[in-house]
Every structure is written in C-alpha cells, then in structure tokens.
MARLUM-15068 format. One record per atom (N, C-alpha, C): atom name; y, x, z. Coordinates in steps of 0.1 Angstrom, whole numbers. Each point is the difference from the previous one (the first is absolute). Example, Ala and Ser with C-alpha at 12.3 -4.5 7.8 and 13.67 -1.06 7.14 Angstrom:
<sites>
   atomo       y       x       z
       N     -57     132      78
      CA      12      -9       0
       C      12       9       0
       N      11      -4      -7
      CA      11       9       0
       C      11      -8       8
</sites>
This chain:
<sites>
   atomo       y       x       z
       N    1979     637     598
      CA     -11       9       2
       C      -7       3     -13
       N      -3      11      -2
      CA     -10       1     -11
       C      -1      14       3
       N     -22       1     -13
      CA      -4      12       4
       C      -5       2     -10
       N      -6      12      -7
      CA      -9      -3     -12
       C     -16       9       1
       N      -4      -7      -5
      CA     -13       5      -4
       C      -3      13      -9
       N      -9       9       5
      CA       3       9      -7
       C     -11       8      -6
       N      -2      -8     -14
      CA     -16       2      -5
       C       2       4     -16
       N       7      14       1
      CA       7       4     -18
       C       3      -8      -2
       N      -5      -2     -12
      CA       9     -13      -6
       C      -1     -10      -4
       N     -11       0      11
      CA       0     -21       4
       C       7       1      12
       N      10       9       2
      CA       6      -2      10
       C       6     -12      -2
       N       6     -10      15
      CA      11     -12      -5
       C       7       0      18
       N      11      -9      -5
      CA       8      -4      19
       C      -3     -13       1
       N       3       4      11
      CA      -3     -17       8
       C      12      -2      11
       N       4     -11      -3
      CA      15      -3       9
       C      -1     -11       7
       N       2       4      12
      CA      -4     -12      10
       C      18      -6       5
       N       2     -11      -2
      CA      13      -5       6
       C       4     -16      -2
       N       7      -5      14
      CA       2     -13      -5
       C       9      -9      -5
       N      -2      -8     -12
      CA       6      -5     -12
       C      -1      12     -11
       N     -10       5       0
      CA       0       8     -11
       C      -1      -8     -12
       N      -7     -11       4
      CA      -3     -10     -13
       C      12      -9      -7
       N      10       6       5
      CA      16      -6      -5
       C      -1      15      -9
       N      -1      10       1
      CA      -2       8     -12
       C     -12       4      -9
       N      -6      -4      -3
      CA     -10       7     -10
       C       3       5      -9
       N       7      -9      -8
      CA       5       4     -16
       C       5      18       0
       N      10       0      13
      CA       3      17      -3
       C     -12      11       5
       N     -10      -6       8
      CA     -12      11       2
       C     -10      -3     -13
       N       1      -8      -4
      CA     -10      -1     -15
       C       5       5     -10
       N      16      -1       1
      CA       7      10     -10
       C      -8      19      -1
       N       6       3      13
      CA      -4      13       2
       C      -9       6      -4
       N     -17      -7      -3
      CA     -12      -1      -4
       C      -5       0     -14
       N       6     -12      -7
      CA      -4      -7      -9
       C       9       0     -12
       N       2       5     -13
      CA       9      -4      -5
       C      -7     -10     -13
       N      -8       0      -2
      CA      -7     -11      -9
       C       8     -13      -1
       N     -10     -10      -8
      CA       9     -14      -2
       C      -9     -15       5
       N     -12       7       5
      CA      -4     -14       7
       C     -10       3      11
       N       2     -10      11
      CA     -11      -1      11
       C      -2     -15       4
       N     -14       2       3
      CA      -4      -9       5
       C      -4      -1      11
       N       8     -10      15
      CA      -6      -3       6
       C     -19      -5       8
       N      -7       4       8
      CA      -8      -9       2
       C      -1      -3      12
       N       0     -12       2
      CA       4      -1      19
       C     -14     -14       0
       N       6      -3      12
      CA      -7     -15       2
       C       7     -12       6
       N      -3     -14      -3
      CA       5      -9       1
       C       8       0      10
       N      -2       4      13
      CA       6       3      13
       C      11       6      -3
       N      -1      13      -2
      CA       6      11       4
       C      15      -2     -13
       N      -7      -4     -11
      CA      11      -3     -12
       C      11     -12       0
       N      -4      -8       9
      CA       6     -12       6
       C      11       3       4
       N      -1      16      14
      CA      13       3       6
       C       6      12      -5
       N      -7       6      -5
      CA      13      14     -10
       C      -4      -2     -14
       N      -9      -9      -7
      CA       0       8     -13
       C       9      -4      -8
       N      12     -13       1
      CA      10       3      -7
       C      10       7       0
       N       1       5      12
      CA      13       8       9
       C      -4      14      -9
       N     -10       5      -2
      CA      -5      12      -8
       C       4      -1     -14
       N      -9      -9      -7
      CA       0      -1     -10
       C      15       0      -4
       N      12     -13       8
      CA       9      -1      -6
       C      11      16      -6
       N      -4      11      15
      CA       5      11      -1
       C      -4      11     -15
       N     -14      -3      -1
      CA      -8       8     -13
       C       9      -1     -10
       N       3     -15      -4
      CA       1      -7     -13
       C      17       4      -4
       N       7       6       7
      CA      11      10       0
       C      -3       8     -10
       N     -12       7       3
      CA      -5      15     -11
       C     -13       0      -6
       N      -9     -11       5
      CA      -9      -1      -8
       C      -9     -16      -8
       N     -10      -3      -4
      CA      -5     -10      -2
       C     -13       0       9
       N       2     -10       3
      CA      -7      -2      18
       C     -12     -12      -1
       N     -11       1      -2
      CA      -8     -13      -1
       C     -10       1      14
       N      -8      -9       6
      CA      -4      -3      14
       C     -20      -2      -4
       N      -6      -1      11
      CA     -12       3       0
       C       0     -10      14
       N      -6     -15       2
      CA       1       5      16
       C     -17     -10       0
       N      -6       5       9
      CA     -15      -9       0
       C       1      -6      20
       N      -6      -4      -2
      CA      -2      -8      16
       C      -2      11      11
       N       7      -2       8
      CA      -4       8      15
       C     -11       3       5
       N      -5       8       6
      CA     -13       3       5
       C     -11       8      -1
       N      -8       2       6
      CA      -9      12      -3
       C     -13      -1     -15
       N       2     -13      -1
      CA      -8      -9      -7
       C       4       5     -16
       N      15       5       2
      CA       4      -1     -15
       C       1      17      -2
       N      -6       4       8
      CA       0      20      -3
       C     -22      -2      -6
       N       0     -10     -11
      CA     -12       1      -5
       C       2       8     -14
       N     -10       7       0
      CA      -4       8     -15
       C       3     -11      -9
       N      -5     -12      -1
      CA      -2     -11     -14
       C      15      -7       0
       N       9       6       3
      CA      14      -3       2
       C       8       7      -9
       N      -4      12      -4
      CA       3      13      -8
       C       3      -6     -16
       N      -9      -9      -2
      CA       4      -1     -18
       C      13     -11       2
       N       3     -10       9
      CA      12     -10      -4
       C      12      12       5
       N      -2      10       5
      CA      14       6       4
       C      -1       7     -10
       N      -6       9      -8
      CA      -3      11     -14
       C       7     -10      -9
       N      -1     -13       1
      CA       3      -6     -11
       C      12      -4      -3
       N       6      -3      13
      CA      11      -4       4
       C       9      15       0
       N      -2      11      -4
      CA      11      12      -4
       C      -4       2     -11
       N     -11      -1      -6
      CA       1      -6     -18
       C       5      -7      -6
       N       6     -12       6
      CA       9     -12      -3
       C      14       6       0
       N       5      11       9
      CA       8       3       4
       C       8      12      -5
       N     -12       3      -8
      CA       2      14      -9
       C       6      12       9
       N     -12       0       9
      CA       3      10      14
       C      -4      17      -9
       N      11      11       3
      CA      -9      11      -7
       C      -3      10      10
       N      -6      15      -7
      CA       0       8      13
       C      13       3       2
       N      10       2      -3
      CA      12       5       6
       C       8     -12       3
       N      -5     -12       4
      CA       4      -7      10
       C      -1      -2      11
       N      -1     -10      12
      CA       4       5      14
       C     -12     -16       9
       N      -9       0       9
      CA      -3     -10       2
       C       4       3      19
       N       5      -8       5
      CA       4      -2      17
       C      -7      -9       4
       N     -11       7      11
      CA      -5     -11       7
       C       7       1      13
       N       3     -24      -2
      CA       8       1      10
       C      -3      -9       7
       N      -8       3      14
      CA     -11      -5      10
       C      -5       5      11
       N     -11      -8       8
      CA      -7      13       8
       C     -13       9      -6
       N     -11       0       8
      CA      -5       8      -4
       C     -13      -6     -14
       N       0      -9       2
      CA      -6      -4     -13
       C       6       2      -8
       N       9      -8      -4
      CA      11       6     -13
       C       2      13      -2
       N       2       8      10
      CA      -1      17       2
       C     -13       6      -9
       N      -6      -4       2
      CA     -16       6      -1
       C      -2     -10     -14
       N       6      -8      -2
      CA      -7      -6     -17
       C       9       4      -9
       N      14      -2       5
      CA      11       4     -13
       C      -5      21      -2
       N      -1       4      13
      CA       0      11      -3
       C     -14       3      -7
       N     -13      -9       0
      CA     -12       2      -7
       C       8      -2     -20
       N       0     -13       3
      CA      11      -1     -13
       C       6       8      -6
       N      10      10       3
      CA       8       9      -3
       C      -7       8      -6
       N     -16       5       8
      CA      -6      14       1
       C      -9       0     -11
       N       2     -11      -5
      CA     -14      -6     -15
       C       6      -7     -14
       N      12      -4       4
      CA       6      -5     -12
       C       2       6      -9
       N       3       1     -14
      CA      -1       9      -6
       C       0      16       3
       N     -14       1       8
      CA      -2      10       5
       C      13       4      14
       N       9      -4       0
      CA       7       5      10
       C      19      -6       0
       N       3      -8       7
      CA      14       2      -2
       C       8       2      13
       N      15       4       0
      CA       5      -3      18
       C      -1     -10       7
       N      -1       3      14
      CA       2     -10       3
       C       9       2      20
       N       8     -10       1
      CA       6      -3      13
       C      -4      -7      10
       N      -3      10      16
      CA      -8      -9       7
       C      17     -11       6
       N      -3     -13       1
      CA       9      -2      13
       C     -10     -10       7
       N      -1       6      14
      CA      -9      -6       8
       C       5      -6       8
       N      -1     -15       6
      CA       7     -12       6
       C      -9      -1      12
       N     -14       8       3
      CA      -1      -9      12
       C      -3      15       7
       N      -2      -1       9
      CA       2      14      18
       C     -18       8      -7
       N     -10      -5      -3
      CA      -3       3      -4
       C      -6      15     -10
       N      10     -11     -12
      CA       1      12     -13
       C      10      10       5
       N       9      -4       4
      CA      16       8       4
       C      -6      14       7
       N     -12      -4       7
      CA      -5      11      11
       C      -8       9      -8
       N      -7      -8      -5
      CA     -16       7      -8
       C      -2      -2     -14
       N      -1     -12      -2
      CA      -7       1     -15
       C      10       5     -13
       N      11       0       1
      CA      12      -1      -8
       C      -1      18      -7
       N      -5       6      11
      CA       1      18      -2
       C     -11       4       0
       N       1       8      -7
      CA     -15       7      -2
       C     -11       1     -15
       N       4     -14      -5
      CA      -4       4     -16
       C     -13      -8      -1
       N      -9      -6      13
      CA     -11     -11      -4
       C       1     -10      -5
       N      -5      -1     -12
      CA       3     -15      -5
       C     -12      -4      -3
       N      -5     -14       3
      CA     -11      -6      -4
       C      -5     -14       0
       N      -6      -7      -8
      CA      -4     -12       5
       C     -15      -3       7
       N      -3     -14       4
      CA     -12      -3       5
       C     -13      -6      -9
       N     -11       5       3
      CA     -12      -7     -11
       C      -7     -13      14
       N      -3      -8      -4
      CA      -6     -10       7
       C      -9       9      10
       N      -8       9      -1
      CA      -7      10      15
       C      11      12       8
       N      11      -1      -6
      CA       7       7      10
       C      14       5      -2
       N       9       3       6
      CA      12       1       2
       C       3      15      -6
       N       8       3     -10
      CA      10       6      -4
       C     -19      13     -10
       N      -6     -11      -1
      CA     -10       6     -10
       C       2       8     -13
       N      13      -5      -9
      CA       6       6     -12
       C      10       1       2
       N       2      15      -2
      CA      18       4       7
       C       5      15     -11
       N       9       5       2
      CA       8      12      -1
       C       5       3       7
       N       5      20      -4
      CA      10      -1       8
       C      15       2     -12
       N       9      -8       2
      CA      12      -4      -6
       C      12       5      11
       N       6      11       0
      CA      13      -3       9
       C       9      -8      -9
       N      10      -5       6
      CA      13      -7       0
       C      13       6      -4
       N       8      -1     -10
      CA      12       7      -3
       C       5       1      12
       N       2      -6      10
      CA       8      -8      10
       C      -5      -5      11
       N       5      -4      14
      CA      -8     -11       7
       C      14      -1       6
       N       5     -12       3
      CA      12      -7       7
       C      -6      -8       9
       N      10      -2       9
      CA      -7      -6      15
       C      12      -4       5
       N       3     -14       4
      CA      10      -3       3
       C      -6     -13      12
       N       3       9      15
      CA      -8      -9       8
       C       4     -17       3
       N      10       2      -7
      CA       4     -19       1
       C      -9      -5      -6
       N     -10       0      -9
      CA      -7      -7      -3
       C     -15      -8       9
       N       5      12       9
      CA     -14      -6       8
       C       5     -13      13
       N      14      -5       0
      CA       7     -11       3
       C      -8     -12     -10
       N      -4       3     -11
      CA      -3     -17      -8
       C     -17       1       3
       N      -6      11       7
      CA     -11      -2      -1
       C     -11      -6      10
       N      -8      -8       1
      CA      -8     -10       6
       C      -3      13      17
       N       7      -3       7
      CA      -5      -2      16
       C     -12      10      -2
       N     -16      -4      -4
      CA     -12       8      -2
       C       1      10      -4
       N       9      -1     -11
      CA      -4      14     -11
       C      10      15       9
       N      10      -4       8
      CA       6      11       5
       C      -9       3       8
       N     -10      -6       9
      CA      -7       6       4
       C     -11      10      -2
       N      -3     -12     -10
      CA      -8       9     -14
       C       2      18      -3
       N      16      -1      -4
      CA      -1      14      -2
       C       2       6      13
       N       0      -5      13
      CA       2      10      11
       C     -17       5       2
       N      -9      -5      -3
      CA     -11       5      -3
       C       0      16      -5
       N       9       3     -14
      CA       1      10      -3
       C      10       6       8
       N       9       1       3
      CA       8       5      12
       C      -6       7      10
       N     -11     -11       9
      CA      -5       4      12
       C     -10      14      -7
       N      -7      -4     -10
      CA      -6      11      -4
       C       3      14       1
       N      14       3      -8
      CA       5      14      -2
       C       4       3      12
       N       3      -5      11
      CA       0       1      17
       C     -12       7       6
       N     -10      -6      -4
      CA     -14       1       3
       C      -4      16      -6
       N       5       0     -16
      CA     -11      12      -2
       C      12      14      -4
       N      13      -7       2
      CA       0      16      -1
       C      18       4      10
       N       5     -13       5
      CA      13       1      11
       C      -4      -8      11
       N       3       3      10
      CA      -4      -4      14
       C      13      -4       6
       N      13       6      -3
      CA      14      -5       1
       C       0     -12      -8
       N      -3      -2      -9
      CA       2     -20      -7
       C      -5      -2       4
       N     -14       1       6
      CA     -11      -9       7
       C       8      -4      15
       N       1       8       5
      CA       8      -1      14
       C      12     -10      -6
       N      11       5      -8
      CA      11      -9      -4
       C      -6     -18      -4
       N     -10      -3      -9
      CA      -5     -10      -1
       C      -7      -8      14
       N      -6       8       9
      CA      -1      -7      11
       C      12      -2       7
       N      13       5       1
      CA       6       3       9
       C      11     -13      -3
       N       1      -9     -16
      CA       7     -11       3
       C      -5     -13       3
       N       7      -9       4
      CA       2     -12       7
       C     -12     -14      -8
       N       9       4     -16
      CA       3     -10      -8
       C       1       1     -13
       N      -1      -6     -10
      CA      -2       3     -11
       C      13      -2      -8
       N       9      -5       8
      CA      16       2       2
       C       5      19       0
       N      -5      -1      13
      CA       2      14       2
       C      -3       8     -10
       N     -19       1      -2
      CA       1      10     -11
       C      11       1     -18
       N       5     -14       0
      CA       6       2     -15
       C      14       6       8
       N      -1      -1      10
      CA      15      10       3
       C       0      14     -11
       N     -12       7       4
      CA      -4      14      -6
       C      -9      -3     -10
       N      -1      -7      -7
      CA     -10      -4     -15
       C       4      12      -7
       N      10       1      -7
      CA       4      15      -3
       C      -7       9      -3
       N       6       1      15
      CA      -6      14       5
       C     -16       2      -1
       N      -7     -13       6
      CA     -11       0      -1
       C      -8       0     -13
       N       5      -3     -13
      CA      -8       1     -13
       C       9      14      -6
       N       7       6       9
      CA       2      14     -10
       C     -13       7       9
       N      -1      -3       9
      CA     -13      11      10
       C     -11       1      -9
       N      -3     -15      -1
      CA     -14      -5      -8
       C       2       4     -15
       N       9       4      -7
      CA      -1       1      -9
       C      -3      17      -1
       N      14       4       9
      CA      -1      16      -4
       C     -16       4       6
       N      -5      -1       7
      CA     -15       0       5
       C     -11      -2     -13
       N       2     -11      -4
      CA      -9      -3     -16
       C       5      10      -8
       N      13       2      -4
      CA       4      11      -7
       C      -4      15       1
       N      -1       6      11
      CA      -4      14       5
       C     -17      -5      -1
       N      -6      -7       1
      CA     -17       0       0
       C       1      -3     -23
       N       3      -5      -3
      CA      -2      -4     -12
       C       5      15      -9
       N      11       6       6
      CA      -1      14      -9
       C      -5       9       6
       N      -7       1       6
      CA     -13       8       7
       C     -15      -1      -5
       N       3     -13      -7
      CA     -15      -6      -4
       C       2     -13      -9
       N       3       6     -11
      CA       3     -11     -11
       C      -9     -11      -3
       N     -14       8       1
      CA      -9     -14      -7
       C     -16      -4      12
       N      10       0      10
      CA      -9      -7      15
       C     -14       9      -1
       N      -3      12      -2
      CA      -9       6       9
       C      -2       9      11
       N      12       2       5
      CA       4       9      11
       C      11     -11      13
       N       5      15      -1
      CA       9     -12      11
       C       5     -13       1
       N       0      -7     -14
      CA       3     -13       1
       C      -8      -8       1
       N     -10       3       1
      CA     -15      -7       6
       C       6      -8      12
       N      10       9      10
      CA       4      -6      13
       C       6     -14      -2
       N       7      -6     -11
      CA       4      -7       0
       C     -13     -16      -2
       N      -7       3      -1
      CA     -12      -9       2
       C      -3      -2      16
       N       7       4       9
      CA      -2      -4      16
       C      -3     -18      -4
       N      -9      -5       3
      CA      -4     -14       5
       C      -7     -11     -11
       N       3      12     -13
      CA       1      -5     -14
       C     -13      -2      -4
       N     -13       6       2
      CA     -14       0       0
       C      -5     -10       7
       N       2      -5       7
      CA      -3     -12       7
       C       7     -15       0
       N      15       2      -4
      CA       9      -9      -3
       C       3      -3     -13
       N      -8       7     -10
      CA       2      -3     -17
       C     -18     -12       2
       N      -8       7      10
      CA     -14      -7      -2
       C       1     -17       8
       N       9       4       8
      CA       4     -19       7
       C      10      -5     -15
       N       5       5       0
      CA      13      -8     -11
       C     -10      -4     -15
       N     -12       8      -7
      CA     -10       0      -9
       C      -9     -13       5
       N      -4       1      11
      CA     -14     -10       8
       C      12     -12      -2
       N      13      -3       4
      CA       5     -13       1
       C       8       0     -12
       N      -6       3     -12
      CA       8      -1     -11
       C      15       4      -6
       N       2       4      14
      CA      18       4      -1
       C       3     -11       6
       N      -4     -14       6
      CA      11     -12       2
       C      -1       4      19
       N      -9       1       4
      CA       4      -2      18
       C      11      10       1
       N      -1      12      -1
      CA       4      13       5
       C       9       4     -10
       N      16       6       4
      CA      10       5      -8
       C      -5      17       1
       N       2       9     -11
      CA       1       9       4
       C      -1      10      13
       N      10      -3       4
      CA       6       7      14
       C      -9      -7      13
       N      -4     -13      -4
      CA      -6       0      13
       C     -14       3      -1
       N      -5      -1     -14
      CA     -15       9       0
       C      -2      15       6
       N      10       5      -5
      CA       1      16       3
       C       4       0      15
       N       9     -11       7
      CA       2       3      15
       C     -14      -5       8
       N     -10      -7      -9
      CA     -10      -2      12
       C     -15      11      -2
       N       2       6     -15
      CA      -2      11      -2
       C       4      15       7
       N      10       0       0
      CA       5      11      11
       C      -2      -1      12
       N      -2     -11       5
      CA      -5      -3      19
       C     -16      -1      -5
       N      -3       0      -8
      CA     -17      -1       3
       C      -8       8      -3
       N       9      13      -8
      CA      -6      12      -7
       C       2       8      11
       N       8      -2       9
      CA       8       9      11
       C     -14      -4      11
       N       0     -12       3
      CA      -9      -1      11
       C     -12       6      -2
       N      -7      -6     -13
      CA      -9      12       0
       C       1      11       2
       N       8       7      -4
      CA       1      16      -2
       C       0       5      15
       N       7      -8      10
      CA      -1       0      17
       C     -13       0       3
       N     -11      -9      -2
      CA     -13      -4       2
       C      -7      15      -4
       N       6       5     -14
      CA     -12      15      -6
       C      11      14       7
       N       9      -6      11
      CA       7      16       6
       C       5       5     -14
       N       6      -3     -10
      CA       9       3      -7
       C      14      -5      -1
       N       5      -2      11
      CA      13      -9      -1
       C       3       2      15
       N       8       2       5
      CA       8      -3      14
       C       1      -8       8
       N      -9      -4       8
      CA       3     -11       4
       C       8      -9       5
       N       1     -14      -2
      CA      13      -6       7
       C      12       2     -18
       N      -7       7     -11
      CA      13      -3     -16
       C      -1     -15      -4
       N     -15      -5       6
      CA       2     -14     -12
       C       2     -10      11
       N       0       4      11
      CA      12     -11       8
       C      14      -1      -5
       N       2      14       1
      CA      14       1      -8
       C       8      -4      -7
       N      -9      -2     -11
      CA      -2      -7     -16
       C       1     -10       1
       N     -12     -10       9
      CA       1     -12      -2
       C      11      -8       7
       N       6      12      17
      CA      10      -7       0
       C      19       1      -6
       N      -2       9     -12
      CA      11      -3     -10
       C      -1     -10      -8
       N     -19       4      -6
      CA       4     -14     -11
       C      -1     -12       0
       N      -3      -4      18
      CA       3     -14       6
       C      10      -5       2
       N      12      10       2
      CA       9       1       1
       C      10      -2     -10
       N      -2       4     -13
      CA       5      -7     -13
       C      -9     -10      -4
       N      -4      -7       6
      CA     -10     -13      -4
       C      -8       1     -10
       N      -7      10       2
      CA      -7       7     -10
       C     -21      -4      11
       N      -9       0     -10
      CA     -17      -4       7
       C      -2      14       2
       N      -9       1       9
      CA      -7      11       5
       C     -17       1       0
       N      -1     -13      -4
      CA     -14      -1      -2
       C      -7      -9     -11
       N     -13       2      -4
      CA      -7      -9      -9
       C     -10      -2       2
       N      -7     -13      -7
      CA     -16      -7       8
       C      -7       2     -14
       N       3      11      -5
      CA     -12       5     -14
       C     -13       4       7
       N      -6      -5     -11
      CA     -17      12      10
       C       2      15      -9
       N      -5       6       9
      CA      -3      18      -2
       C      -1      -2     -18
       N     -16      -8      -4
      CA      -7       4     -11
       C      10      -7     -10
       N       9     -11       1
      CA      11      -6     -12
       C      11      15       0
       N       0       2      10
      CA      12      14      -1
       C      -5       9      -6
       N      -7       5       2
      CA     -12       9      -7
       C      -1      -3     -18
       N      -2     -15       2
      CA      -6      -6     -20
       C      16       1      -4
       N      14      -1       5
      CA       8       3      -9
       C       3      16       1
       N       3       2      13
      CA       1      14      -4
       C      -4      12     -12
       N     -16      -6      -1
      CA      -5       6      -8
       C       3       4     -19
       N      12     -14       4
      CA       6       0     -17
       C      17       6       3
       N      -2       8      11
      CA      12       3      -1
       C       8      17      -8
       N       9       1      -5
      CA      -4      10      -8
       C       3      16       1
       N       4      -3      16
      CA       1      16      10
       C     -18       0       5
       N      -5      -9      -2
      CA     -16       3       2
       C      -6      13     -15
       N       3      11       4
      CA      -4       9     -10
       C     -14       8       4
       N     -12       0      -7
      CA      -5       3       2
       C     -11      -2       9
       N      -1     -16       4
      CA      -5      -7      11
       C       8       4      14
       N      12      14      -2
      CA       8       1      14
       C      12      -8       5
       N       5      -1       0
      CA      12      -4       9
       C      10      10       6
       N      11      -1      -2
      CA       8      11       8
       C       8      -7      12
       N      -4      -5      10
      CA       5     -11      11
       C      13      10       6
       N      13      -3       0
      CA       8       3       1
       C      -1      -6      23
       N       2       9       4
      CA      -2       3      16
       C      13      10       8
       N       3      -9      12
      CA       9       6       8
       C      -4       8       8
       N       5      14       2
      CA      -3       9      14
       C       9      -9      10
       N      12      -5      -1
      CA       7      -4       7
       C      11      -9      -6
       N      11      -8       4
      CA       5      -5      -8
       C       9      13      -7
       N       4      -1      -9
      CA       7       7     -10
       C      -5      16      -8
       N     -10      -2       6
      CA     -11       8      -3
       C     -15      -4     -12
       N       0       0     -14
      CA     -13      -2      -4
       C      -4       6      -5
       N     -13      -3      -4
      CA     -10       9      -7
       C     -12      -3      -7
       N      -8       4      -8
      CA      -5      -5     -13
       C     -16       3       0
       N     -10     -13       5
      CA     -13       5      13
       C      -6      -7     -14
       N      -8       7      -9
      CA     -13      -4     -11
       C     -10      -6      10
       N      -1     -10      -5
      CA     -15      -8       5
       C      -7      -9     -11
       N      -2      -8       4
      CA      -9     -12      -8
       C       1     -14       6
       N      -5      -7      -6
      CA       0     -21       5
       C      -3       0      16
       N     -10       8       1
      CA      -5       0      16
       C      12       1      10
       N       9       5      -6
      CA      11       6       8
       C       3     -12      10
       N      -1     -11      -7
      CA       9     -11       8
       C     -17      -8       5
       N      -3       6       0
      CA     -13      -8       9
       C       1      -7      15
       N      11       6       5
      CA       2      -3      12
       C      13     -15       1
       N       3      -2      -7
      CA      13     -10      -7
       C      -3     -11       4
       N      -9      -7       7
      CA      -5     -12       8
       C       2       3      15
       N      -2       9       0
      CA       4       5      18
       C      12      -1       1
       N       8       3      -9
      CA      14       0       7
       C      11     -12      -2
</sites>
C-alpha cells in the first residue's frame, strides 16, 4: 500500500507494508543519492532493527547511529547539544540524510533535529510503534519538550519519506499498542464513524491485527487529507487535537511518567465529551461510546486531577492562544467541530 502526500514540493510517499524493513536500502535509494546518513533511534527500538537497517545502508552509503534511552524523558530540549555533536563528529552535511528510527519521540526529536541542523537536512520517518505509524510520523510537526510543557519548541519539517512496516508493532510492549489505539479510536471519533463501529465491532486485539493494515492506511490517509488542507494547524487540523487539551495537561501535571500518550488523550476524549453533554453541545450517550471503546483496548477513561491543576497546566499549553482555546468537540461520533472557549470550559470536570 502506499499514498503520497501532496504539499508541492514537500511533497513525499509513505508506504505501508509488511517486512518492508527487509527492504530499505532500495526505498532510500529512490530518495537519496548522497553518501551519508545517520540513524537516530533509541536503545529499544535499535536493539531490534537497527542493524538489520544499517547493515542494508552500508551497501551504498556510510551509515553512523545516534541512539539515546527510551522514553518521553529523552524528547528534552537539553538533549539537543550531545545529538548536534554527535553529527559533527560524524561529519553529517546538508546533503546528507538523517532516519528517525522509532516511535513518536524519536519522530518528533530526530525530525526537530533535521529541521535545525545546519539549518536544515533530509530526513526518513520510520515509525515502529501504532502510534507514530497512525499520527505522528505524517504531517511535518516536529518538536521537543521544555520542563513546563510538551512539544513547547517545535517545527514544521516534512519527511523525504515515511515507511511503515506493521511487523514492528509484534516487538512492542503490550501498553504501548494500546497506546497508539488511543490515536486510532480518535480518527473514529472525529471524522469516520465506519472505523469507529469497525473498532468496536472486534473481539480481540488478535482480531484487530487481522486488519492492522488496513487500519493504519485509514488513519493515515485521514491525517493526510486534513494535513494538505491545513498545513500549519490553524484550520482544520485543529481536529486532530480531539482529547489532546486535556490529555497533553494530565501527561504535563504527571511529568510524562503515569500517563502514555494515548491514554491521556483517551481519558481526555471521554471527559471533554462528557462535559460537552453536561453544556448540550455533544449528543448524548458519544462519551459512553468512547469510554466504552477505549475500555475496551485497555485504554483509562478517567482521572482524579482537580479542575484548578488542569487549568495551571493547561494554561502553558501552546494551542492556548490568546488566553482562548480551540476545544476540539463532537456533534456526534464521526462528526467534529472547533468550539473557542477559555479554562472555565472544563469547570464542570469534577462532576463527571
């Protein structure tokens, strides 16, 4: 499968298939004809493909590695000078090639990386966890975190490339698949009501990799048609923030360690929803819905924050423009829409 992105010429494709990662070398061919790249992955993720890659590169190029520790911990700003240094050692140039090869942290730091290094060089998404594969991998956000908040210094950087090869989500920790069904349930939620119904409709988490596939070409071509409609998130891609205002402010308040991603944003999506039921903006009976999918991928539906800690991180969050908020809201499931308010909004967030 593959589709491409279609943004002049930052245009790039993205090829979804599995064991793709028994080929690289000939899709990096296609791209790249330069003489060096550098990997940046992380200790995890480099463990299980990064020599299987590397060994393919070193066919046609000179191939050196980048990999820092796993976790949300290591997508810090003050992380930025040992990796800058570490492609100065390596005599990285612009017409060389950097591949981040990881989930979404590595997505979002190699591609911060790429988008500042000598002002700018290529770079290759390959994204390993359900995740990036779905969301973060497309689209061109790249950014790190400052100690008050998550993805505070960013660009946008597209990707020569993004490869997706769903076998990788076989080596990954039990949690984190659920993790990215966080993002999955989402694009169900705000803009296909057929996945949403298909995501309720299997057994097992067996079942759904039957149609994994299928299911990150949906999620992808979905990101794709919102991202070239609205390149730099002030219009319609706003939608893709469903749960994210509320679930970047739980994941901030607990430092990033309680809460993965996907499940901040899934107890964010059931609690942005209930309210929204509470002020007659929302349908009643969507964030039953919600909560019982993303209970159903073993995903939380709820949190014991108080109103005013939700409120003190939110307030450093960086869709907070202009003291507003753009709270991304369902008419119905597969249905949303983009309701300006303020902090008060979630005033009601103890009631439910």
């Amino acid at each position: 499968m593959q589709m491409k992105v279609n943004l002049g010429k930052d245009s790039y494709p993205i090829y979804i298939e599995k064991g793709l990662l028994d080929n690289v070398l000939s899709y990096v061919q296609d791209i790249f004809k330069g003489q060096k790249i550098m990997i940046i992955s992380d200790d995890q993720v480099y463990s299980y493909y990064g020599d299987k890659i590397k060994r393919q590169l070193k066919h046609d190029y000179i191939v050196g590695s980048v990999i820092i520790p796993h976790g949300e911990q290591s997508k810090r700003f003050d992380i930025l000078p040992s990796i800058y240094s570490q492609l100065l050692s390596f005599q990285l140039t612009r017409t060389d090639l950097i591949i981040a090869l990881g989930g979404g942290v590595i997505g979002d730091l190699a591609g911060f990386v790429a988008s500042t290094f000598l002002r700018g060089v290529k770079f290759v998404q390959i994204p390993t966890s359900l995740l990036a594969q779905v969301d973060s991998s497309v689209g061109g956000k790249v950014a790190v975190d400052l100690p008050d908040g998550k993805n505070l210094v960013g660009a946008f950087k597209h990707p020569s490339m993004v490869l997706i090869d769903p076998l990788t989500l076989q080596t990954l920790d039990h949690r984190y698949v659920c993790d990215g069904m966080g993002e999955v349930i989402k694009y169900g939620c705000i803009f296909d009501k057929e996945l949403f119904k298909r995501l309720k409709s299997y057994d097992s988490y067996e079942e759904l990799f039957e149609h994994i596939d299928d299911i990150i070409y949906r999620c992808v071509d979905l990101k794709r048609d919102v991202v070239e409609k609205d390149l730099y998130d002030f219009g319609a891609r706003l939608a893709l923030n469903f749960g994210h205002t509320l679930g970047h402010a739980l994941e901030q308040y607990y430092h990033y360690e309680k809460y993965s991603h996907g499940e901040a944003i899934s107890i964010g999506m059931v609690q942005l929803s209930q309210i929204a039921e509470i002020k007659g903006l929302t349908k009643q009976g969507t964030a039953h819905e919600i909560k019982y999918v993303v209970e159903k991928y073993e995903l939380p539906s709820v949190s014991h924050v108080s109103t005013q800690d939700l409120k003190n991180a939110m307030a450093l969050d960086k869709k907070n423009i202009h003291k507003k908020l753009s709270y991304v809201l369902l008419k119905e499931i597969g249905e949303s829409y983009i309701y300006p308010s303020d902090l008060s909004f979630i005033d009601e967030v103890e009631e439910v």
